[in-house]
VOPAGU-2260 file (C-alpha; in pm, 1 decimal, decimal comma):
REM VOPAGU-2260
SITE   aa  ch    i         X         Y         Z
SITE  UNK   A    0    -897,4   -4277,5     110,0
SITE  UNK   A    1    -631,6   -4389,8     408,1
SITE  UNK   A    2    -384,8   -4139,9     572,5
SITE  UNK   A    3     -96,1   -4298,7     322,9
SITE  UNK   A    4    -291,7   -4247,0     -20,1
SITE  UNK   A    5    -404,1   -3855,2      98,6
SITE  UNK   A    6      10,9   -3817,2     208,7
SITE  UNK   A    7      81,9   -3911,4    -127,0
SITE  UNK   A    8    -216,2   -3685,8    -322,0
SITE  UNK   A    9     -64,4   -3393,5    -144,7
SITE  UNK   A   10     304,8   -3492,0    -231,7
SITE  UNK   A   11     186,8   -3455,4    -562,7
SITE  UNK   A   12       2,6   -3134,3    -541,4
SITE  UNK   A   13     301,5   -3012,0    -402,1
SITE  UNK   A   14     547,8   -3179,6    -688,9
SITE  UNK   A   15     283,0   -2974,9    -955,3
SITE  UNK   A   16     301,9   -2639,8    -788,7
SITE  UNK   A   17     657,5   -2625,3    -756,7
SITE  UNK   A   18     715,4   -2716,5   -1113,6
SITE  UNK   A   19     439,4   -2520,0   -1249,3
SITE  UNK   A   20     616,4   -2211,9   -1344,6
SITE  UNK   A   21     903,2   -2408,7   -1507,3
SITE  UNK   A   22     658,2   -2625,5   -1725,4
SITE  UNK   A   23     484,0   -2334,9   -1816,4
SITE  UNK   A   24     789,3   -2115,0   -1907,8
SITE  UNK   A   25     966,6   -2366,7   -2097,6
SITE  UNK   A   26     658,0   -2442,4   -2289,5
SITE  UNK   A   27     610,3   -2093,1   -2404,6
SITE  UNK   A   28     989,0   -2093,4   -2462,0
SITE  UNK   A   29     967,0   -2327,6   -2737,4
SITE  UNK   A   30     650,5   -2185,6   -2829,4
SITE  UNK   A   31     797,8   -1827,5   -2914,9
SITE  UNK   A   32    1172,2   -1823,7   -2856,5
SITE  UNK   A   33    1230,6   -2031,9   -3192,1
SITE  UNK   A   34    1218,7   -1748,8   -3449,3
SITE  UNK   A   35    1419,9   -1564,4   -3656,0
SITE  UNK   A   36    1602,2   -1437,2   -3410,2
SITE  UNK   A   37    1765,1   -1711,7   -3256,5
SITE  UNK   A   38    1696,1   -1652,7   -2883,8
SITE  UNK   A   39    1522,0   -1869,0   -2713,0
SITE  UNK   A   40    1300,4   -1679,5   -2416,4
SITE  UNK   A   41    1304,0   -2044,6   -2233,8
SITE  UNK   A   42    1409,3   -2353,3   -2210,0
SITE  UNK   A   43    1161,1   -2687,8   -2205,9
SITE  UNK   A   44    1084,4   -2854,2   -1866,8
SITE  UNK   A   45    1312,5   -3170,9   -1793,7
SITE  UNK   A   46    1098,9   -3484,9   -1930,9
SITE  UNK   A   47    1164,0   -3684,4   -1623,0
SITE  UNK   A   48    1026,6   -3470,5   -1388,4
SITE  UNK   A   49     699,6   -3387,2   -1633,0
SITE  UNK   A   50     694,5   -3801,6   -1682,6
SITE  UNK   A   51     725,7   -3868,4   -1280,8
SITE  UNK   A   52     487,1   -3639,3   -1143,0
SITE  UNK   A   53     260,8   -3817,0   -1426,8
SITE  UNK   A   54     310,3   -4131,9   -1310,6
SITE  UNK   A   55     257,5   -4071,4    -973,6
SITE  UNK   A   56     -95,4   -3988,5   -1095,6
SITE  UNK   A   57    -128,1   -4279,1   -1278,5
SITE  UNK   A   58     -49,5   -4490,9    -958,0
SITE  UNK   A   59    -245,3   -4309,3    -735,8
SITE  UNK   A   60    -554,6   -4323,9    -978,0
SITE  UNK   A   61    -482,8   -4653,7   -1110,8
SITE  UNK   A   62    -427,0   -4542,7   -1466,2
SITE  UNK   A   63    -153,0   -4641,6   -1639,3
SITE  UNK   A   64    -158,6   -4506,5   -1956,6
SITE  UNK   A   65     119,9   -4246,3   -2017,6
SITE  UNK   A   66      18,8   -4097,0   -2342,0
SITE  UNK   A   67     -20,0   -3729,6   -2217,1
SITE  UNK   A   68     364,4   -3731,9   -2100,5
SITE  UNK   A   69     449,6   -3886,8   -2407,8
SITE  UNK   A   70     258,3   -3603,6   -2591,6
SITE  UNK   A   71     444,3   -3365,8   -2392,2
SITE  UNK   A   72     760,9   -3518,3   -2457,2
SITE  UNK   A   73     733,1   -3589,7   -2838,8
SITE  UNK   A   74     451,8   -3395,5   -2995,6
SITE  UNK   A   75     597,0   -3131,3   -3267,6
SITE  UNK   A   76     335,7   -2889,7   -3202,1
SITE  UNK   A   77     434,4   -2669,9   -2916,4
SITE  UNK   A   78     130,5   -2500,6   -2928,7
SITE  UNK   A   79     -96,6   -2878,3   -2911,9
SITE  UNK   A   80     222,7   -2931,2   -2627,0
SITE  UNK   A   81     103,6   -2659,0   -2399,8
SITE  UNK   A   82    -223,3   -2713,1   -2420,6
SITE  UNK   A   83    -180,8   -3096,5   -2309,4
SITE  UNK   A   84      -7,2   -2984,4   -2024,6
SITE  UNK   A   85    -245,7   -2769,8   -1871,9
SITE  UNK   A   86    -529,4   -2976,0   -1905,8
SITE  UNK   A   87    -326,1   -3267,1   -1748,6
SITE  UNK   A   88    -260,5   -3003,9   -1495,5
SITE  UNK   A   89    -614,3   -2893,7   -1429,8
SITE  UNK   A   90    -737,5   -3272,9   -1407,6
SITE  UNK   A   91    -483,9   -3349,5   -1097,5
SITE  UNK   A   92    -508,7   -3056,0    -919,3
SITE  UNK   A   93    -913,5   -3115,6    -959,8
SITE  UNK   A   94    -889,4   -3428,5    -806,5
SITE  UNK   A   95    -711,8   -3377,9    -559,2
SITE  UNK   A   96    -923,1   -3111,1    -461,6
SITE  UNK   A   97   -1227,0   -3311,7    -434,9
SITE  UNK   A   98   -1022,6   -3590,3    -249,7
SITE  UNK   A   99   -1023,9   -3302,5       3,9
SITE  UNK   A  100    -615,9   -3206,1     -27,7
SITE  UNK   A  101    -511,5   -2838,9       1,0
SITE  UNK   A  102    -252,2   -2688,3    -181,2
SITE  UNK   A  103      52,0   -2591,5      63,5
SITE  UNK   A  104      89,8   -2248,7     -77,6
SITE  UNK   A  105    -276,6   -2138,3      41,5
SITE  UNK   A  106    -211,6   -2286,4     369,3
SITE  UNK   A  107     102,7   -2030,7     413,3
SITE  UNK   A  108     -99,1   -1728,7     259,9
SITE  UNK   A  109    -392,5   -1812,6     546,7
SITE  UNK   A  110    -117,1   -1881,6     807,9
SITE  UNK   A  111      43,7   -1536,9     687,6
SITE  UNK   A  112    -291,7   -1359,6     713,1
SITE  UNK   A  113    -389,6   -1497,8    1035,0
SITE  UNK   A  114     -15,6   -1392,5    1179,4
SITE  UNK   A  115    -131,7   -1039,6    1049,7
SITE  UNK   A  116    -434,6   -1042,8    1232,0
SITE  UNK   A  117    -303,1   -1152,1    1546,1
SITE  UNK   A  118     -47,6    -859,6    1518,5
SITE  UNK   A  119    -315,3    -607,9    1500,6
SITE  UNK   A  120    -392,2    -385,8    1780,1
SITE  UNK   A  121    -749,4    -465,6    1900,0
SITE  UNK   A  122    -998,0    -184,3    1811,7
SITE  UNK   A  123   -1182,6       4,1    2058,5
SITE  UNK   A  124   -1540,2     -63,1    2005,7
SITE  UNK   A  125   -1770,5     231,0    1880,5
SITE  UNK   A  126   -1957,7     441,4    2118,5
SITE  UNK   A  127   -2327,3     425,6    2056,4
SITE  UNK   A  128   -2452,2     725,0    1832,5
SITE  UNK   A  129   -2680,6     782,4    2036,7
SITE  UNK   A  130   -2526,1     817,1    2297,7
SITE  UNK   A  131   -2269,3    1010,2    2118,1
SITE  UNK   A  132   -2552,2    1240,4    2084,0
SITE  UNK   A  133   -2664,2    1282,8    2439,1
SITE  UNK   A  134   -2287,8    1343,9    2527,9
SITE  UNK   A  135   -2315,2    1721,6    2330,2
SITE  UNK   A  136   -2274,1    2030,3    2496,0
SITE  UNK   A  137   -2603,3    2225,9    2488,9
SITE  UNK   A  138   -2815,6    2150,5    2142,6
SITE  UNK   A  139   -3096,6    1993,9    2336,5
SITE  UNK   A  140   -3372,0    2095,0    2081,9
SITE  UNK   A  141   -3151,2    1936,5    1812,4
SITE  UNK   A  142   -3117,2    1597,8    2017,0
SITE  UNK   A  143   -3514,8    1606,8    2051,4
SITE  UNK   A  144   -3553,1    1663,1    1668,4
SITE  UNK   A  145   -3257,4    1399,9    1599,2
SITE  UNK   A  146   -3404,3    1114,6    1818,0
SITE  UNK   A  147   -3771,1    1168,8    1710,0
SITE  UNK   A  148   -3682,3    1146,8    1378,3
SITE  UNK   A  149   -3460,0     876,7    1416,0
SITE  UNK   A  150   -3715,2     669,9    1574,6
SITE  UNK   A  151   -4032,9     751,0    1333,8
SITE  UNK   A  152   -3811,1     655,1    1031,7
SITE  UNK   A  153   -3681,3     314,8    1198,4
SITE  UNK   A  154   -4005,3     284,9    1286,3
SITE  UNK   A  155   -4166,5     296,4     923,6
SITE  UNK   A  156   -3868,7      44,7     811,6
SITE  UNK   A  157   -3996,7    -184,0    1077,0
SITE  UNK   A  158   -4342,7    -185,0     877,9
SITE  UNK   A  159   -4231,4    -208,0     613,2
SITE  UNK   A  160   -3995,3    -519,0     687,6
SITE  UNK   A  161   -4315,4    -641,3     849,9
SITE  UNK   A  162   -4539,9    -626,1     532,0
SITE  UNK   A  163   -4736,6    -308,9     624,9
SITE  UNK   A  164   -4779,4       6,6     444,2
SITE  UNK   A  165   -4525,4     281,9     537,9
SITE  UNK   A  166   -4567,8     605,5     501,5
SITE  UNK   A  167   -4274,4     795,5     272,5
SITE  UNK   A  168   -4079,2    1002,8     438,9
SITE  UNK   A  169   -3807,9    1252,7     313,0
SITE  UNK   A  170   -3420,0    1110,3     483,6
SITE  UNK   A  171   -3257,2    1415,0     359,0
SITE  UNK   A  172   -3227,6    1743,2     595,8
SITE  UNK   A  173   -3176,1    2087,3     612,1
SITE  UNK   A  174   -2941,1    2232,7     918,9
SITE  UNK   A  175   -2941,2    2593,4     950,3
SITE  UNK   A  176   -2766,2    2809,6    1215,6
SITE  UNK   A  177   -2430,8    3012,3    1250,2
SITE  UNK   A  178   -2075,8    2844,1    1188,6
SITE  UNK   A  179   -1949,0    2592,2    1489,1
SITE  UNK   A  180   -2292,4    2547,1    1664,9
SITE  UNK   A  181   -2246,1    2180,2    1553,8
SITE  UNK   A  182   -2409,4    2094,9    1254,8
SITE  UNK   A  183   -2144,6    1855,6    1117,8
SITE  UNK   A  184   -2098,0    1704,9    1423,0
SITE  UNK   A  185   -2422,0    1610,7    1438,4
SITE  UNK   A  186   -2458,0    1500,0    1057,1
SITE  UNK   A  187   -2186,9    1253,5    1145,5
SITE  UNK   A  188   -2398,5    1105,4    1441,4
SITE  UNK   A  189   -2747,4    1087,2    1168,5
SITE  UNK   A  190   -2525,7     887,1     968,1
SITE  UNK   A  191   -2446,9     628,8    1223,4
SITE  UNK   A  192   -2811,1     618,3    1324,5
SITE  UNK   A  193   -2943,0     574,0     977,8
SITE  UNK   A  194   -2656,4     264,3     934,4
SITE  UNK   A  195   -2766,2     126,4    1285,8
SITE  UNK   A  196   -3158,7     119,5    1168,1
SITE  UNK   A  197   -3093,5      -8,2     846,0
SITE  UNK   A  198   -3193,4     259,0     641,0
SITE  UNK   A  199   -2811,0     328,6     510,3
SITE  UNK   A  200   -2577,2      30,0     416,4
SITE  UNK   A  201   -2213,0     202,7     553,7
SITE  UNK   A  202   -2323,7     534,3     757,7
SITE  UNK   A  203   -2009,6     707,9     591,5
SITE  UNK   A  204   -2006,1    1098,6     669,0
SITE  UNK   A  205   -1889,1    1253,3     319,0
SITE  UNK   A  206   -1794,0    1686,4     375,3
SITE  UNK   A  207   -1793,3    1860,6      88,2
SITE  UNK   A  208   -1899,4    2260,3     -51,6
SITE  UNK   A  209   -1907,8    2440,7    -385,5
SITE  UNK   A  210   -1536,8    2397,5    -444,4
SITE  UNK   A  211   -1552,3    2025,8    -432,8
SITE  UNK   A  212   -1840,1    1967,9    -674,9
SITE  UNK   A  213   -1830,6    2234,1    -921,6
SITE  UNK   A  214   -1488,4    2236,7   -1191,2
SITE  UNK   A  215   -1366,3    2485,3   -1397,4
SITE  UNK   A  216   -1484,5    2374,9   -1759,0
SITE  UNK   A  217   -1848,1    2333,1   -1888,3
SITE  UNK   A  218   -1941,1    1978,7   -1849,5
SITE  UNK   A  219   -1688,3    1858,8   -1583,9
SITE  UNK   A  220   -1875,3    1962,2   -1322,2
SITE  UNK   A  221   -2160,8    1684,0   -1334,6
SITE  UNK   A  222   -1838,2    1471,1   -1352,2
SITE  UNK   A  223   -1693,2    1575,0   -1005,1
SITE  UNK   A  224   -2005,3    1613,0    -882,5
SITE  UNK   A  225   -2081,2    1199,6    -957,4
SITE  UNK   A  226   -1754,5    1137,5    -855,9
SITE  UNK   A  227   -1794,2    1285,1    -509,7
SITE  UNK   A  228   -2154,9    1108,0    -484,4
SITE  UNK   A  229   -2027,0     742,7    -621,3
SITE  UNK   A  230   -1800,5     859,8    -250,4
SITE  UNK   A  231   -2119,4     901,0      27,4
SITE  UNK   A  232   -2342,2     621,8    -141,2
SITE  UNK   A  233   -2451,0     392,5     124,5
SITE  UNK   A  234   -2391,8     698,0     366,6
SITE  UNK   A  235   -2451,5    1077,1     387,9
SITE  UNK   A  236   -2287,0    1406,5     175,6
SITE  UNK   A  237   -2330,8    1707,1     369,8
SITE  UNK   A  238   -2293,5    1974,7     143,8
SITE  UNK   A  239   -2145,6    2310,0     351,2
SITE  UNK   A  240   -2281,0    2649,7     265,6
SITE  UNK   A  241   -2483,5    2481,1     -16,7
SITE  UNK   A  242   -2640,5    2794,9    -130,0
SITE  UNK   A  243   -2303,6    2911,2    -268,5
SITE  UNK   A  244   -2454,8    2668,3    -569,7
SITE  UNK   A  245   -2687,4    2890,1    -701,4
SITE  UNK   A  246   -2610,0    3201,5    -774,7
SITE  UNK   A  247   -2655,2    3397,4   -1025,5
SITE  UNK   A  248   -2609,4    3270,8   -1415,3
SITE  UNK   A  249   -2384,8    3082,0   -1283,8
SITE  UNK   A  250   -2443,6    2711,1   -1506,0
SITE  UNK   A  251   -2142,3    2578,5   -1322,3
SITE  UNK   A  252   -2341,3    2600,6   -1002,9
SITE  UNK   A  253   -2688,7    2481,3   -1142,5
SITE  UNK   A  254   -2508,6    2171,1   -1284,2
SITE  UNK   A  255   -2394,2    2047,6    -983,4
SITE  UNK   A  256   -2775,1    2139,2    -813,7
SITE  UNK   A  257   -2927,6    1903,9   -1125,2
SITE  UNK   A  258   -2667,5    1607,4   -1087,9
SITE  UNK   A  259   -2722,9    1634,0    -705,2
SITE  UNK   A  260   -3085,4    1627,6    -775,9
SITE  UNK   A  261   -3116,6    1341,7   -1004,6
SITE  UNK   A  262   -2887,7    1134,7    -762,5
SITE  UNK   A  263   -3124,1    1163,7    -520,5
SITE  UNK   A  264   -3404,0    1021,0    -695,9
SITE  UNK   A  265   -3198,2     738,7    -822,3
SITE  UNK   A  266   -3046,2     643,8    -538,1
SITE  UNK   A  267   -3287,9     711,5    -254,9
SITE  UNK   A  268   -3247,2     414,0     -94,4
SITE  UNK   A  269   -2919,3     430,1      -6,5
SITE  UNK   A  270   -2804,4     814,3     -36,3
SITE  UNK   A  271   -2918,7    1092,5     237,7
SITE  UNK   A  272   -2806,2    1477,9     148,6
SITE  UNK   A  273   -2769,2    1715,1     462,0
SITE  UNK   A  274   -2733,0    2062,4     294,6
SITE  UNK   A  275   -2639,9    2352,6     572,0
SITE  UNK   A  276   -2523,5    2670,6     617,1
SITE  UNK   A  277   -2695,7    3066,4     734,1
SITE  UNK   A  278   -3054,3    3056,3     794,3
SITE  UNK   A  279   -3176,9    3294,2     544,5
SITE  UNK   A  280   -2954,7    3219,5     213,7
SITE  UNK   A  281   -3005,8    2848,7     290,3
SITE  UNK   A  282   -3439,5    2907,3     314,4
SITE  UNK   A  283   -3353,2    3095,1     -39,8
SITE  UNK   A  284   -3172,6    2869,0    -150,4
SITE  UNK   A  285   -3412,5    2579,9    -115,4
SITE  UNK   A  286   -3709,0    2770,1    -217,0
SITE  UNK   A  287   -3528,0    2889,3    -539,4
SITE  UNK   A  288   -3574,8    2545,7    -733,8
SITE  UNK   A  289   -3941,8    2340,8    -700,1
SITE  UNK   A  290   -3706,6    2035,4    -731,1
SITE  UNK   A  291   -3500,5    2129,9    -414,3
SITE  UNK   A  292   -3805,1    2241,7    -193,8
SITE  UNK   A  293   -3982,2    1922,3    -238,5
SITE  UNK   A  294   -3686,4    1701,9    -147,2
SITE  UNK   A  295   -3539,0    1919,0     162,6
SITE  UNK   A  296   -3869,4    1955,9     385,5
SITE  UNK   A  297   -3724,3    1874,3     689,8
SITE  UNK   A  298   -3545,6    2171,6     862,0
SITE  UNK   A  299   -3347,6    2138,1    1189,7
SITE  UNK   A  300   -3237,7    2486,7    1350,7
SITE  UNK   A  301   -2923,0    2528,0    1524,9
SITE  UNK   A  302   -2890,2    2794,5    1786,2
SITE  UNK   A  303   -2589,6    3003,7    1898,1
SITE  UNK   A  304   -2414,3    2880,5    2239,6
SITE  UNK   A  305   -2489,3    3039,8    2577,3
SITE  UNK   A  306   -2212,6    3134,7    2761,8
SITE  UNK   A  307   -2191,5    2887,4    3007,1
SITE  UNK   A  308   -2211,6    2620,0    2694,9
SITE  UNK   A  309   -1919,1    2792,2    2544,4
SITE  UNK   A  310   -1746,4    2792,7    2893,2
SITE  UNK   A  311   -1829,6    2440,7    2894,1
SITE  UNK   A  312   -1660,7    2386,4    2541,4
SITE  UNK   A  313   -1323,6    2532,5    2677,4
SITE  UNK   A  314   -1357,0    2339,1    2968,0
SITE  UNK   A  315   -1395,9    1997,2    2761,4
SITE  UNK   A  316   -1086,9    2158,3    2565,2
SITE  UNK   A  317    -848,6    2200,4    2872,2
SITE  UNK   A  318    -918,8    1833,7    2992,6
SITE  UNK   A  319    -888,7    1712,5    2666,5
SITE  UNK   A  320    -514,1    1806,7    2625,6
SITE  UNK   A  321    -454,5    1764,3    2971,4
SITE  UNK   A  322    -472,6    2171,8    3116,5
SITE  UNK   A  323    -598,7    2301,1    3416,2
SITE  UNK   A  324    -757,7    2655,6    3450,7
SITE  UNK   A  325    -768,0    2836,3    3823,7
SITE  UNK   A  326   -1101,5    2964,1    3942,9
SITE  UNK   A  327    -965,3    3323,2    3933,6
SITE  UNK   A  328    -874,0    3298,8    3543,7
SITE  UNK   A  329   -1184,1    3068,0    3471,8
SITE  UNK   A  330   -1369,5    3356,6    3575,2
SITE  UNK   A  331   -1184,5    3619,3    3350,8
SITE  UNK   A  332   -1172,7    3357,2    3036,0
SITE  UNK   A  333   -1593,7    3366,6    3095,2
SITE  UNK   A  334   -1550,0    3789,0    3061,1
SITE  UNK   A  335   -1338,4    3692,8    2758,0
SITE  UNK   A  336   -1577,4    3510,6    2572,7
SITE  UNK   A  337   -1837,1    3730,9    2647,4
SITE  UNK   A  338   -1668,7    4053,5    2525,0
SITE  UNK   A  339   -1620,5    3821,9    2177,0
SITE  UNK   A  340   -1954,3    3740,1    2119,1
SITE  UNK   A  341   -2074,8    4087,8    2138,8
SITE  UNK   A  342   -1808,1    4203,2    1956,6
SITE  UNK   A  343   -1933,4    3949,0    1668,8
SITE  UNK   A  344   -2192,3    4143,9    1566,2
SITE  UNK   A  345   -2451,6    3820,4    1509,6
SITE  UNK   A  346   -2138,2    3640,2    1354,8
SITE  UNK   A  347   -1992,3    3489,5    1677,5
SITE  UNK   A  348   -1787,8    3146,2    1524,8
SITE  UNK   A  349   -1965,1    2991,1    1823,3
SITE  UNK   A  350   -1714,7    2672,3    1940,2
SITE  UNK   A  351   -1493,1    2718,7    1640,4
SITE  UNK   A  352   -1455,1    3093,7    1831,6
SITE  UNK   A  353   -1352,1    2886,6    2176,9
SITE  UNK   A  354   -1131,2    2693,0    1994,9
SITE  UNK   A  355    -909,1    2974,6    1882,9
SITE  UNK   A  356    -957,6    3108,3    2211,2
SITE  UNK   A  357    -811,7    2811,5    2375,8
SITE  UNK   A  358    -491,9    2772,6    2123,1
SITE  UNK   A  359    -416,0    3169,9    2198,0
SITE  UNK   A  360    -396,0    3088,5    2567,3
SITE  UNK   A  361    -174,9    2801,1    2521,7
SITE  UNK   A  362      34,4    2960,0    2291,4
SITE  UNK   A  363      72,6    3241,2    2535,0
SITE  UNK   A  364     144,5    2987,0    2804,4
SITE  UNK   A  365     424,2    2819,9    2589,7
SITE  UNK   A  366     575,8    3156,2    2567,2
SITE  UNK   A  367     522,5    3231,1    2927,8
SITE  UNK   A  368     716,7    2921,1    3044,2
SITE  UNK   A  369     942,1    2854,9    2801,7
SITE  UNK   A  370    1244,0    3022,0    2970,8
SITE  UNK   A  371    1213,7    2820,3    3288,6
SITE  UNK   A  372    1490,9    2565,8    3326,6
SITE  UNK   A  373    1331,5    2312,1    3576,1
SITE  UNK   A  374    1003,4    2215,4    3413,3
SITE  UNK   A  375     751,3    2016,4    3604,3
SITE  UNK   A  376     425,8    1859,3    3408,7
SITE  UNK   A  377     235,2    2087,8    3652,1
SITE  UNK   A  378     389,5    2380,5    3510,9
SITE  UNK   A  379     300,8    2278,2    3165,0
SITE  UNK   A  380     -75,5    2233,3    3229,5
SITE  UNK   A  381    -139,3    2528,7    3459,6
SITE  UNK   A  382    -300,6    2826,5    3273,1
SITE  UNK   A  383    -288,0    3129,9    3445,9
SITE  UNK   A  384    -376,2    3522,1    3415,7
SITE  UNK   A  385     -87,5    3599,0    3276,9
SITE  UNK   A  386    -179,7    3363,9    2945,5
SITE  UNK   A  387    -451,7    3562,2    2882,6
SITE  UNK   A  388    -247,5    3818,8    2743,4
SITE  UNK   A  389       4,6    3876,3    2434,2
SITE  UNK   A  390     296,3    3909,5    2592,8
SITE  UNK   A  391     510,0    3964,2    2255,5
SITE  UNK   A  392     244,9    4164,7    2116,0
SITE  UNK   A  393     251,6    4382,4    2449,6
SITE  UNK   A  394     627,0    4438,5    2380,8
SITE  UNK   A  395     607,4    4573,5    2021,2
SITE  UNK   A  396     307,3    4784,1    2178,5
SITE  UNK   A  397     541,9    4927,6    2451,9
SITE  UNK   A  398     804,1    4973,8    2167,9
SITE  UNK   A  399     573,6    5188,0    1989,3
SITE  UNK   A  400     484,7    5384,2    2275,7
SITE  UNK   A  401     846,1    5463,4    2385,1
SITE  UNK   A  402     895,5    5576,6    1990,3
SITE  UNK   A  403     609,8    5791,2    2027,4
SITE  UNK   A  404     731,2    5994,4    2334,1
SITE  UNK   A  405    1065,0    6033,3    2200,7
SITE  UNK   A  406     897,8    6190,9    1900,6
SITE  UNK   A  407     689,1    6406,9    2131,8
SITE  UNK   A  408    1033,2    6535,0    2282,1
SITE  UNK   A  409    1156,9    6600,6    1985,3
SITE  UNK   A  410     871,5    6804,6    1856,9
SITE  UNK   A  411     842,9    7004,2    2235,6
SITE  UNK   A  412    1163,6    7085,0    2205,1
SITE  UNK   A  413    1167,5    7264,3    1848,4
SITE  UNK   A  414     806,6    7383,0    1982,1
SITE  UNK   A  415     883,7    7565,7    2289,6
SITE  UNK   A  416     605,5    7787,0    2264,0
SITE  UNK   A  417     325,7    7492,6    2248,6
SITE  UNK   A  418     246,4    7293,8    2578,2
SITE  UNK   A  419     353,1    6955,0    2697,0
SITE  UNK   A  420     112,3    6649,6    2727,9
SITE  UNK   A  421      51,6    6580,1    3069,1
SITE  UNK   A  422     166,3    6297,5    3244,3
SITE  UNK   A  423    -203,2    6157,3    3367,3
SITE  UNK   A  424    -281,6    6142,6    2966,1
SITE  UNK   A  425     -15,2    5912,0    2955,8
SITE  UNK   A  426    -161,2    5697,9    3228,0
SITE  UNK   A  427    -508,3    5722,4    3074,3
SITE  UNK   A  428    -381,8    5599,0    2719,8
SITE  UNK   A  429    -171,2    5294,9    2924,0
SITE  UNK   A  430    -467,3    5173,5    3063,8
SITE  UNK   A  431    -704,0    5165,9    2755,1
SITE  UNK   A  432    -446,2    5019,2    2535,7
SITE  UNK   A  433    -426,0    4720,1    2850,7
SITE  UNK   A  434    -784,7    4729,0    2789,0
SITE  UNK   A  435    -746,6    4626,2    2473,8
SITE  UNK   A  436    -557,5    4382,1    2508,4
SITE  UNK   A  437    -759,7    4183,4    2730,3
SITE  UNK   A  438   -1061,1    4188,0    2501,2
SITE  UNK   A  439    -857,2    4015,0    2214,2
């Protein structure tokens, strides 16, 4: 086919797809807008055009018989009319297809998408996992546990892939520890891992706990439940203080336990369940049902923070949002944190506890420098003594205190007879209540 024949095939196509909703439409006009009522929905297509567009065909194709537009033109059945018309349709837009001619409308849609494209901002590439991994603050028992069994399962795939026998080997896991000591952080990184190795097809990190798998009706919860797993397949669900599932007579629970369970089995090529929570509910939990115990074998501990990890945390937190600590409060933000965690009682929050830390501070220091006119960006990242403190929250305390002694004034004066409180217990009772405050 020369240039001049394929300028004239796509002349054509062009003729056919601008007149394609007008054929059709007046078609079906005929077609249904004769009845009773009168109206007619459409109107038929103008026979010259239909007739040219066919002759062009003919010409190009070197047939010149014109009884299709003829039939379109003259036939009484609307119905038999329509049907001609599409399949004359069909025929020219087939070969001009497979004379290699694309239609002008898909060339806009690609040169629309490919505008789109080239107005999207470029994506930064993903960090490793990996090296996500080694980036933590403390955990580095976990990172030994994470990377060894990282590498015997990829590994294993590799034999497999290689024609060997490999030996079976559990992908779902069992974090225990206190809250913040990292365990979804570090369910999110597995993920990743088990896409990169090819033992998950999309490494998708799906959170979830008892409210989002049990309902409140007998029989919906295997429904939610599905729902929730249809979500992490090809990717992980990390169920959150999974224990809450079984307690006692409680079906509701139990159904979500036996959906989870038979998931598991029918998807365990492409579905890995992380269940976590406190060490000793989740070991009861697991050894409570056979079917649990031998699916969950695989138990990774997570410890509390040390204080210089947790120091660490706020640290990472300060230079994160652009703050900067002096050495001197540094120091007294350390004393802080440890007056929390034995405070805690064995239930320290652990980095959840440092973030709340580190939002008190700042909110103090918004309060602190709100009131100055002249603000420098040096101002607004400086944390100080002073933001370790309440200042508000002093105030009301002070308020108190002044109500108090006017009380006590009141009460030596229609008490003459009883003696007054001494001025050193008021200094004692102002320094505990500073005390206090710092500890908070």
């Amino acid at each position: 086919m020369d240039k001049r024949e394929r300028e004239k095939l796509e002349d054509v196509l062009n003729q056919i797809q601008n007149t394609q909703s007008g054929m059709l439409g007046g078609l079906y006009g005929d077609f249904f807008g004769s009845g009773s009522s009168g109206k007619s929905t459409g109107s038929r297509p103008n026979v010259t055009s239909g007739s040219s567009i066919n002759t062009s065909f003919n010409n190009l194709s070197g047939n010149t018989n014109s009884n299709t537009s003829n039939n379109i033109s003259n036939n009484a059945d609307p119905l038999l009319d329509a049907k001609n018309a599409l399949n004359e349709f069909n025929t020219k837009v087939n070969e001009a297809s497979a004379n290699g001619v694309r239609p002008a409308t898909k060339d806009k849609v690609s040169n629309s998408e490919e505008a789109d494209t080239k107005n999207e901002e470029p994506k930064e590439p993903e960090e490793d996992p990996m090296e996500t991994l080694d980036k933590l603050i403390g955990l580095d028992t976990i990172k030994s546990d994470v990377k060894e069994l990282t590498n015997f399962v990829k590994i294993q795939k590799t034999r497999k892939d290689a024609g060997l026998k490999s030996v079976p080997v559990s992908l779902h896991l069992v974090f225990t520890g206190n809250p913040g000591t990292g365990k979804t952080t570090v369910a999110r990184i597995i993920s990743k891992l088990y896409k990169n190795i090819g033992v998950l097809s999309k490494g998708q990190l799906v959170e979830t706990d008892r409210s989002g798998l049990v309902a409140g009706y007998v029989g919906q919860t295997a429904i939610k439940t599905q729902e929730l797993i249809k979500k992490a397949m090809g990717g992980v669900l990390f169920i959150d203080e999974a224990y809450a599932l079984s307690q006692k007579d409680d079906a509701f629970g139990q159904e979500a336990i036996d959906t989870i369970l038979k998931a598991m089995e029918d998807h365990r090529d492409d579905l890995v369940v992380i269940v976590a929570g406190y060490t000793e509910p989740m070991e009861k939990f697991i050894n409570s049902n056979p079917g649990l115990k031998s699916r969950f074998n695989k138990y990774i501990e997570f410890p509390d923070y040390t204080i210089d990890e947790l120091m660490e945390i706020f640290d990472m937190n300060c230079k994160k949002y652009d703050y900067v600590i002096e050495d001197d409060t540094k120091q007294h933000v350390k004393e802080l944190i440890s007056q929390r965690k034995l405070a805690s009682n064995g239930n320290f929050a652990n980095a959840r506890e440092i973030r709340n830390l580190f939002e008190e501070i700042i909110t103090n220091q918004a309060s602190r420098i709100a009131g100055i006119e002249d603000l420098k960006p040096e101002d607004m990242m400086k944390i100080t003594n002073d933001d370790l403190f309440d200042k508000a929250g002093d105030a009301d305390k002070t308020g108190d205190a002044d109500k108090t002694d006017d009380a006590d004034k009141t009460d030596d004066a229609d008490k003459k007879d009883e003696p007054a409180i001494s001025k050193s217990d008021d200094v004692n009772n102002d320094v505990n209540e500073n005390s206090e405050d710092y500890s908070k």
